[in-house]
C-alpha positions in Angstrom: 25.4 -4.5 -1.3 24.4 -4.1 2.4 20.9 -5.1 3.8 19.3 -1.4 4.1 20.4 -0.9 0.2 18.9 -4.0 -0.2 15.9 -2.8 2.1 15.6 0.5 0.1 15.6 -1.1 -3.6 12.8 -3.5 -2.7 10.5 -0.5 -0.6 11.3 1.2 -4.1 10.2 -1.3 -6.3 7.0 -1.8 -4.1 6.6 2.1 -3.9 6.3 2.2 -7.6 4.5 -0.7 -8.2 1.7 0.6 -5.8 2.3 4.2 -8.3 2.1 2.5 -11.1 -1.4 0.6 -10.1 -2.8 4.1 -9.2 -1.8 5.4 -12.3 -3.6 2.5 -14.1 -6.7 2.7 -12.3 -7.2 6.3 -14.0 -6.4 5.7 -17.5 -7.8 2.1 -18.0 -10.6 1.7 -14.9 -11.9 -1.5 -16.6 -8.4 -3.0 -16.0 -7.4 -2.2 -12.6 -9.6 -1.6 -9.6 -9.3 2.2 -8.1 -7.7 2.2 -4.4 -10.0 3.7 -2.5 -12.5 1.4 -4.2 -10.2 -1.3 -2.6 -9.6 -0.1 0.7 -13.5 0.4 0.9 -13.8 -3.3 0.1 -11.6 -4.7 2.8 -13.3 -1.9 5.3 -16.5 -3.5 5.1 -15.1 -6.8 6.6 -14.3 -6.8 10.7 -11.2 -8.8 10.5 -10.3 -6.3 7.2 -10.8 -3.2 9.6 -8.2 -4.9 12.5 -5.7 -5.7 9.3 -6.2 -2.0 8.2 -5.9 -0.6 11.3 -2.8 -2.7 12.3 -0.9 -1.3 8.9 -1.8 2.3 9.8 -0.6 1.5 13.5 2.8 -0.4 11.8 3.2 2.7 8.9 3.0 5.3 11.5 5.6 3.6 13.8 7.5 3.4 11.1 7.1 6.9 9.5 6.6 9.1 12.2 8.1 7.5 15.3 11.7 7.5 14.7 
């Protein structure tokens, strides 16, 4: 198996873990906590807003930039 198979299988599994979560959020919301819920939470904390605005600077390197 090379590295970017490797690479791809674990982005995958993380992809549909994150899926998964959202899916949960909507049929049990006592369980699981709804994302935007979550990303609201971290927003209201400075050093959250730098960490969220440092992954949207990382995901749209990596997305769009290439």
């Amino acid at each position: 198996m090379s590295v970017s198979t490797a690479s791809y299988v674990v982005w995958g599994a993380i992809g549909a873990l994150v899926v998964l979560l959202w899916w949960l959020s909507y049929v049990r919301p006592s369980a699981v906590t709804h994302p935007a819920d979550v990303v609201g939470k971290v927003a209201t904390h400075p050093l959250g807003r730098v960490v969220l605005v440092v992954g949207f600077m990382w995901l749209g390197w990596h997305l769009f930039a290439r």
